[in-house]
N, C-alpha and C positions, 0 to 999 in steps of 0.2 A: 504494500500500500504506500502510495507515496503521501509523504508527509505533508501537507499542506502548510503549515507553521513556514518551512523552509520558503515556499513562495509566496509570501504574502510581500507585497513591496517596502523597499526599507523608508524608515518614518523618521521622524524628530519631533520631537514633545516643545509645542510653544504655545505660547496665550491664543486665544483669538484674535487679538489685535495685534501681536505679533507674527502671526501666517498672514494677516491680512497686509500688511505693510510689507514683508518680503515679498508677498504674492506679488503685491502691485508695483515692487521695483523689476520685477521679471517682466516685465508687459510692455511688449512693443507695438507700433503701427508700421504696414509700409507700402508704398504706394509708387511706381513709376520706380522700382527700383531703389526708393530712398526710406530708409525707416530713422523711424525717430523713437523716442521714448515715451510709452502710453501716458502716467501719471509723471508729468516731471516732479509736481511736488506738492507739499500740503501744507494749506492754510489752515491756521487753528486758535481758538479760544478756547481755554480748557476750563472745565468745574467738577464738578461732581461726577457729572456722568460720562466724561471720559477722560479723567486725567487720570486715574491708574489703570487703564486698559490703552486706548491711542496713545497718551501722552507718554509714558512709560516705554510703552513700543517704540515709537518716534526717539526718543533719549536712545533706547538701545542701539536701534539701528544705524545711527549716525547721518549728521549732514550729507557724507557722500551717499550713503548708499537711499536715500531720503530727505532731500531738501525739504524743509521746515520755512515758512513764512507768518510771523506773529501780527495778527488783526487785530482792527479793533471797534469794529460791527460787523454780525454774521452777515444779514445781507451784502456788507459790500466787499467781502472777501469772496461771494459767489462772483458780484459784478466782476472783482479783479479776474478773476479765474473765467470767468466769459472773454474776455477781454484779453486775454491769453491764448485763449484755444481758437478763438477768431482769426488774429494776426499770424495762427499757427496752423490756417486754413482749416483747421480741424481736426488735423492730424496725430496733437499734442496737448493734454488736457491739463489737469488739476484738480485737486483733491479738497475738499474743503467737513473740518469736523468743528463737532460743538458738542457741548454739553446737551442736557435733556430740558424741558420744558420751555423758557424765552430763549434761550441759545438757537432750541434747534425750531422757532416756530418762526425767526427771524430769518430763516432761509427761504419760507417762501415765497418773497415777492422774489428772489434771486432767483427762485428754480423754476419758475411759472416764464420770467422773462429768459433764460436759456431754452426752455423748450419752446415757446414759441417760436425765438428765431432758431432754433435747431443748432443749438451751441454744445457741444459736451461737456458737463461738468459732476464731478464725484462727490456726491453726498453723504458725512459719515457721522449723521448726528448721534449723539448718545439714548436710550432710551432706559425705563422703568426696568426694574428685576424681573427677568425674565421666569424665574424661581416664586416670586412673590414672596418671599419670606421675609422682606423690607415692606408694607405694602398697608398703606400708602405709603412713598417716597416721598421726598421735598420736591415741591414743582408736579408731583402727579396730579392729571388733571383726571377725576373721578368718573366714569361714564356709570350711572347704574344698571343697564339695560344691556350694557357690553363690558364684560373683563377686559378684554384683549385690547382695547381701542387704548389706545396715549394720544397727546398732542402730533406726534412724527405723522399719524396719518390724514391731517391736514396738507399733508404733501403730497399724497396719491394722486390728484387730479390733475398735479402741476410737473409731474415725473412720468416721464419716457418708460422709466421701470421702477418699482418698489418689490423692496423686501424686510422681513424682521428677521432677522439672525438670533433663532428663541437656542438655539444647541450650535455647539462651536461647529459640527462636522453640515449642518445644513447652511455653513460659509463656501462648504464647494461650488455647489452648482450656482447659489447666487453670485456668487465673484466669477465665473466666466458668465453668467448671462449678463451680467452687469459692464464687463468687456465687450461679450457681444453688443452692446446695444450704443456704445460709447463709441464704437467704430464703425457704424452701421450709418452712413452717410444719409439713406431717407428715415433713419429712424430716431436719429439721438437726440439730446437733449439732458435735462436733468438726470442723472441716475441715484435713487437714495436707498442704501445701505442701511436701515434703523440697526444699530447695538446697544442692546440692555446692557447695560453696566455690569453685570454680573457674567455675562457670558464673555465679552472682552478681556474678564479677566482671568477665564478660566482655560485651564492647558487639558491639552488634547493631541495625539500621536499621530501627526498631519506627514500623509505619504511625502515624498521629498520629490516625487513629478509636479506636485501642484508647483513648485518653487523654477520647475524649469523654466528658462528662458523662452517665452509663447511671443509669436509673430502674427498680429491680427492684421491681416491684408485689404486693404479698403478696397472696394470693389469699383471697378468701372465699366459698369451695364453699356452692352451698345444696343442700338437699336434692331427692333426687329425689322426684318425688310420686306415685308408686307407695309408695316407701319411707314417705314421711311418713305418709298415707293410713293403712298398715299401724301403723305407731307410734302415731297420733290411737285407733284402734281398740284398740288393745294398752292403752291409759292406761283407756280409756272401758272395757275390763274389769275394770279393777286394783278390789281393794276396799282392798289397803293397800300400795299403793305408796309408793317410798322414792327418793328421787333422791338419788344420787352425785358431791357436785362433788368435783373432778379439778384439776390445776394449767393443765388446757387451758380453764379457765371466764376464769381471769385472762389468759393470755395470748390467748385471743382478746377480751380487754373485753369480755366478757358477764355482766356484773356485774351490772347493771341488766335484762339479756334474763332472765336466771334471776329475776331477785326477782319481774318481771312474770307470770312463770308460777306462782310459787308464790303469788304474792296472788290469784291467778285460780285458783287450785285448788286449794290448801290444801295441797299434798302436801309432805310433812316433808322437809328438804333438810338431809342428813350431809352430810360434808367430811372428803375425804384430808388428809394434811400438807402437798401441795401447792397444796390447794384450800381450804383454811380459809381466810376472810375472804370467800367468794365472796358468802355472806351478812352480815350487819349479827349481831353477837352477840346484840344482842334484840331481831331479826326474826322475830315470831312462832312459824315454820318453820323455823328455825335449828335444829337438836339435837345439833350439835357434832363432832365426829370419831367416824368410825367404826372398828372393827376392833380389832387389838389393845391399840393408845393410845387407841380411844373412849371415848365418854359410854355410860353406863348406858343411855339413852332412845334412842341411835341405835342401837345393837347387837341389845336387845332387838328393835326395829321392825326389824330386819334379820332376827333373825332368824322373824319371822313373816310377812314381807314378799310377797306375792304377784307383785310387779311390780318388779325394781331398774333404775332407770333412771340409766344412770350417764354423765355429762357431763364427756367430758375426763381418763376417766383409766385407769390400766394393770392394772388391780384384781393390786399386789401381793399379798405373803401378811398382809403388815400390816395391809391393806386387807378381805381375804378373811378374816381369822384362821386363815390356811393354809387353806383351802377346807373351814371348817366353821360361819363363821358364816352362812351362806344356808339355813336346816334348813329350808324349810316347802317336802315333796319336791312345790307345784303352782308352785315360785319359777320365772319366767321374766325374760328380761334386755331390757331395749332400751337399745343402747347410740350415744349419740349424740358422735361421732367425727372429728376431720377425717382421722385412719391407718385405711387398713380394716384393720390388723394389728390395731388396738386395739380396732375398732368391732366385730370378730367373734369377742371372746373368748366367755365365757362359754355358748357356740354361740348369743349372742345374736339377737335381730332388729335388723341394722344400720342406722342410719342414717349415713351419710358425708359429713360436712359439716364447715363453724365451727361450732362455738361457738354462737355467738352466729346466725346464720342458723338455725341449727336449731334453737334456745330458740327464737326468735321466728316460726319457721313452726309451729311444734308448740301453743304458744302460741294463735296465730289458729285452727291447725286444731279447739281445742278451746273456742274462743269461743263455742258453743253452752251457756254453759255450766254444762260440765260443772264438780263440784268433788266433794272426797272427802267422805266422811256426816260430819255434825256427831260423833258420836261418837268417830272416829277421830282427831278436829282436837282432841277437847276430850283423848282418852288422849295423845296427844302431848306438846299445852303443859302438861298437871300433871303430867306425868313429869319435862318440862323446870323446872319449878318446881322440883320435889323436888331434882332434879340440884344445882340453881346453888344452892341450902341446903348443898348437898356444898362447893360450890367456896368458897363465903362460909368455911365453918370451915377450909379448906385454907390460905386465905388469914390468915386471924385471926391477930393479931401483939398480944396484946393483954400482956403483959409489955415493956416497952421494953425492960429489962436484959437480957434470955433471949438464948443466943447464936441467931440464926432460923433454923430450917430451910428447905429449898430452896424450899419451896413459900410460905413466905409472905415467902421475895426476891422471889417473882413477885408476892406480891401488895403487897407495897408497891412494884415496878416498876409494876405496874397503875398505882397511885396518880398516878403521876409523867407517863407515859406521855402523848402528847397523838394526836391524832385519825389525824396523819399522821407523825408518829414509827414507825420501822421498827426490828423485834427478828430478829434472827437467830437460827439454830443450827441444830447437825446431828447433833450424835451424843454420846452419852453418855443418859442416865435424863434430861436436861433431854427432851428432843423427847417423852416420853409423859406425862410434867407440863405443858408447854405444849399440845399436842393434846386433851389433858379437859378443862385448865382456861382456855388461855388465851384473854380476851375481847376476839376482832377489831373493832376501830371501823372498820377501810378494807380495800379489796379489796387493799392492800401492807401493810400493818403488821405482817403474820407470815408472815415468810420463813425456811422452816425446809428445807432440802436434807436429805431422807430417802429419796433414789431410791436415793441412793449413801450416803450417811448417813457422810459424809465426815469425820474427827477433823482439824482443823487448817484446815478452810471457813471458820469465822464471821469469824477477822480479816481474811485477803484479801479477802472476802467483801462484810464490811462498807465497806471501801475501795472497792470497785467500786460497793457501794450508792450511799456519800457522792458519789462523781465523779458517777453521773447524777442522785443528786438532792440536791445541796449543800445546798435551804432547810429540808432533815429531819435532824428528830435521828435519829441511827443507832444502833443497842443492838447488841453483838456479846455473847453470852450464852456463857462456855463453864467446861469444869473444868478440873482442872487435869492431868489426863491428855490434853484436846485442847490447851490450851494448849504445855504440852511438847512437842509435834508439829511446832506451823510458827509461834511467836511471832515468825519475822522479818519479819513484813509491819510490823512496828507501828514499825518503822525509818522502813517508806515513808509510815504518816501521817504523822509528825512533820514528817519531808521535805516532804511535801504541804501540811503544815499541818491536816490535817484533822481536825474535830473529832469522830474517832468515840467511842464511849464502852464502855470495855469493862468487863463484869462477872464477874471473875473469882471462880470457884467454886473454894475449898479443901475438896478431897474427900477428898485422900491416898489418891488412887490410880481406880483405875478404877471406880468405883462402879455404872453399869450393868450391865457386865461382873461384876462383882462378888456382885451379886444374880441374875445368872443361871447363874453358876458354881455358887452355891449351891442356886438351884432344880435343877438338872441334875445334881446328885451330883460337879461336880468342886470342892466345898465352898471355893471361893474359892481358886481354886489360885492364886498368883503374878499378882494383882489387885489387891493393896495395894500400896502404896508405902510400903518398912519395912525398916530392917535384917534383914540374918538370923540367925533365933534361933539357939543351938546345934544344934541337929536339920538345921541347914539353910534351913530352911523361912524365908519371908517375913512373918515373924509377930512381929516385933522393935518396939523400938520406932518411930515416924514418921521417917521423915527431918526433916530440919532445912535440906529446902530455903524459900525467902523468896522465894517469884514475884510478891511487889510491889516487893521493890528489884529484882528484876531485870527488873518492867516499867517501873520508875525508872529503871533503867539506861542503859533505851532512848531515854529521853526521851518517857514520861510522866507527867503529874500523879499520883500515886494516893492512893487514899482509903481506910485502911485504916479494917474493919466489923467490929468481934467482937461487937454487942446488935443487938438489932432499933432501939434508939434511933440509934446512931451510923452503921447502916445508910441508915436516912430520911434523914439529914443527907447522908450520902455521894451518894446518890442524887439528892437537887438541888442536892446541886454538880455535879455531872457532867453533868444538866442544862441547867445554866449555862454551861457549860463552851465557851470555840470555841479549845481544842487540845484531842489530842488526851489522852483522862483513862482513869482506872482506879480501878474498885470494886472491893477485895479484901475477900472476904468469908467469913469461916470459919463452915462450916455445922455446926448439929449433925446426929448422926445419925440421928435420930428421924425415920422416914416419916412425911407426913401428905397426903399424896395420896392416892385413891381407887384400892385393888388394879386390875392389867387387869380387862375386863370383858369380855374372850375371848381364845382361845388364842392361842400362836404355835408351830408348831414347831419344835422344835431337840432332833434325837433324841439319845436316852440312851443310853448304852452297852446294851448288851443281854443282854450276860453280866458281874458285878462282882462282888467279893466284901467290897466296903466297904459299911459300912451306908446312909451316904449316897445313893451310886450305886443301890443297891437299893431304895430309899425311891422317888428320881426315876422310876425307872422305873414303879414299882406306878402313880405318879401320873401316868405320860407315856402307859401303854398304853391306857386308855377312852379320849382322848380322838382315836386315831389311826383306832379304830371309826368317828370322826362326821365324817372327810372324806367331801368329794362331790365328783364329776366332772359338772357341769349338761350336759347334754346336750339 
């Protein structure tokens, strides 16, 4: 009889949380030949519920073998870590743990906005005893109807995948499905890992293959040739087709697959907020963002559009202008996709692929070729002309002493800006000022999170940038309504050393918001940042808060801007700059950006008896006649 004992595979005795940290220093990606390292590292705030399971781990295993990064808000160590695997096409994630109850309930606005925009990030919050012989915990949130429920599963809905790790040995299969799903180009997003405190700390005789060196291969789908076939045929009707890059044009590097199609066929190529840069700003075929933050030139062509071909992206309502900028009722869709969730909106014609296999099969299919009528190429680029005349005056700072408006900080950032220097933002009126006017030199120079269009993104954000790519200057763009939100990251540059550069915007108060309060008939409700006047109301004078001593505070340089002259100045120093710096900049009020150039909705009361309210509405009713369902 043979012995079985003899072949059982040989093991080593460790924590949970330490097979779980060596596991995940084994874990690679690789793609086109190039691999990288799955988890480069983990962010952490430790308490109770994982500082002697992770954090012990993490101690053992050492800086090399497990880079460590100390936060200091859970949300914005997800942001960092978005912000990382972004610039790292996806390739290259990050690991982010916390204790149990606020630690780990502060991750979901972070996990909700990685999976929307389909970002990979590792989630390894701490959880309740899994044992129950603690029970209640500190911070246990009590269900009576359900044992098993903690706070962690307020993350389910916001997570790509969920697991609770209740026994050290049911860490197997969820740690490679949790790989699988992190390298799974239509599928990732958040991944959460819950560890009850007790199981983290408990050891268990983990076979020694779980620790081998594993190589997850990112997949690149081509297209099927029926499909493609029907797509080649679908373009070769179009008479004004319009292509849609997506933020899936960048992360599958299809940068160059896109340009090759549009040098080969003329066809005008918009860009979402996540797909702007996919073209070169003065690539002939470039016409800039579309939709509600569009260009004049791409909206228009949108909306006479016969054919939209969209590449890589989720046609939000930003995108769509709430489903009414596609009017020309013969519009048809080919949507090329590596999600067939994505790939068959629009009741498109799907194609299911990369990126970039699909640019370049589509590409050869129409190397017969085909290109769109000279007359369509020549209404396109004099539109495009016309446009950047628009952006040139937006930009114009031609007073030194004038305090600048938002728009021409962007344009003296132009100035300064270099080829492979990266601008962040996410929310507030900055993302529909950068989306018209701003001019991408590199398929990363403009990284704007608009999926989730996140208040308190750019600084984690930018930190995550700097760590994958140190030799760039990094721009975190924000006001001071997102600033107020999560300025504790800018602790961890300093710490870091890092020299991001942040530009902060004195808005007094929520300024995008602000202007759509008043579009909407809620005339600015409680939007400003103001004492309040007698009446109550928020309409007093400004506060007399100083958010550049208090980004002094933190330990940064700042550079305080009230002209356009002291602004230039400020702006190459910061530059220059290797810590981390700050541009405080008081803007005037004065819009000088180009109105939307199509709608968005956001309905208006329906019954009001304020003048305003009534006003919104007369102007909110026509345009809710020109949604369409494509069919």
């Amino acid at each position: 009889m043979t012995n079985s004992r003899s072949q059982q595979q040989p093991t080593v005795r460790l924590t949970t949380a330490q097979a779980l940290v060596r596991f995940l220093a084994a874990q690679h990606t690789e793609r086109d030949g190039e691999r990288r390292r799955l988890i480069d590292a983990v962010w952490g705030i430790f308490g109770h519920g994982n500082v002697a399971g992770l954090g012990q781990a993490l101690v053992q295993s050492g800086q090399s073998a497990m880079p460590f990064h100390q936060g200091r808000n859970e949300q914005a160590m997800v942001h960092a870590a978005v912000g990382f695997a972004r610039q790292n096409d996806r390739l290259s994630a990050q690991a982010v743990t916390t204790s149990i109850g606020p630690g780990a309930t502060n991750l979901v606005t972070g996990a909700a906005l990685a999976t929307v925009n389909r970002i990979p990030v590792l989630l390894l919050p701490g959880d309740v005893f899994a044992t129950r012989v603690a029970d209640p915990v500190l911070q246990q949130l009590e269900v009576p109807y359900a044992g098993d429920l903690s706070v962690n599963d307020a993350l389910r809905p916001v997570s790509r995948y969920f697991d609770r790790i209740t026994r050290p040995e049911a860490l197997i299969p969820a740690a490679l499905s949790a790989m699988r799903v992190l390298t799974d180009p239509a599928e990732t997003g958040a991944v959460t890992l819950a560890l009850p405190q007790d199981v983290q700390a408990e050891a268990y005789d983990w076979p020694e293959d779980l620790f081998a060196e594993r190589v997850w291969r990112v997949a690149r789908p081509v297209p099927e040739p029926a499909a493609l076939a029907d797509a080649a045929e679908a373009v070769r009707r179009a008479r004004r087709p319009l292509l849609i890059a997506g933020g899936g044009v960048h992360h599958s590097r299809a940068e160059e697959a896109l340009r090759a199609l549009a040098d080969a066929t003329g066809i005008p190529v918009a860009s979402t907020q996540a797909g702007k840069g996919s073209l070169r700003h003065d690539h002939p075929a470039d016409v800039g963002g579309i939709g509600h933050t569009g260009t004049a030139v791409a909206d228009a062509l949108a909306r006479e559009a016969d054919l939209v071909i969209g590449v890589g992206t989720r046609y939000t309502d930003f995108t769509t202008a709430s489903s009414t900028l596609f009017a020309n009722p013969r519009v048809r869709f080919l949507n090329l996709n590596i999600a067939s969730f994505d790939a068959h909106k629009q009741s498109a014609l799907p194609l299911v692929a990369d990126a970039r296999e699909a640019l370049t099969a589509l590409t050869a299919a129409l190397a017969d070729g085909h290109r769109v009528s000279p007359a369509y190429e020549s209404e396109y680029t004099d539109a495009k002309k016309q446009w950047e005349s628009l952006v040139d005056a937006a930009y114009a700072a031609p007073d030194p002493e004038a305090r600048p408006s938002q728009t021409q900080v962007l344009g003296l950032l132009d100035e300064i800006v270099g080829e492979e220097d990266v601008v962040i933002n996410a929310a507030g009126s900055l993302p529909g000022d950068l989306h018209k006017l701003w001019r991408a030199r590199s398929p990363r120079q403009y990284h704007l999170e608009y999926g989730y269009s996140c208040m308190g993104y750019e600084i984690p954000a930018a930190i995550g940038v700097q760590l994958a790519a140190p030799d760039r200057r990094v721009w975190s763009l924000v006001g001071d309504g997102t600033y107020l939100m999560l300025p504790t990251e800018l602790v961890t540059a300093v710490q870091e050393r890092l020299p991001v550069k942040l530009i902060l915007f004195q808005n007094h108060g929520y300024a995008s918001i602000g202007g759509l309060s008043e579009e909407t008939g809620a005339e600015g409700f409680a939007t400003a940042y103001r004492f309040r006047a007698p009446d109550g109301s928020y309409t007093g004078d400004p506060l007399p808060v100083d958010l550049a001593a208090n980004a002094a505070s933190l330990g940064l340089t700042v550079h305080r801007a009230d002209s356009v002259a002291t602004l230039r100045k400020a702006l190459a120093a910061a530059a220059e700059a290797t810590t981390p710096t700050c541009v405080y900049v008081e803007t005037s009020a004065t819009p000088q950006a180009p109105p939307a150039q199509a709608w968005w909705d956001v309905p208006v009361a329906e019954t009001a008896t304020t003048p305003a309210a009534e006003a919104a509405r007369a102007r909110y009713t026509p345009h809710t006649a020109t949604r369409t369902r494509h069919l």
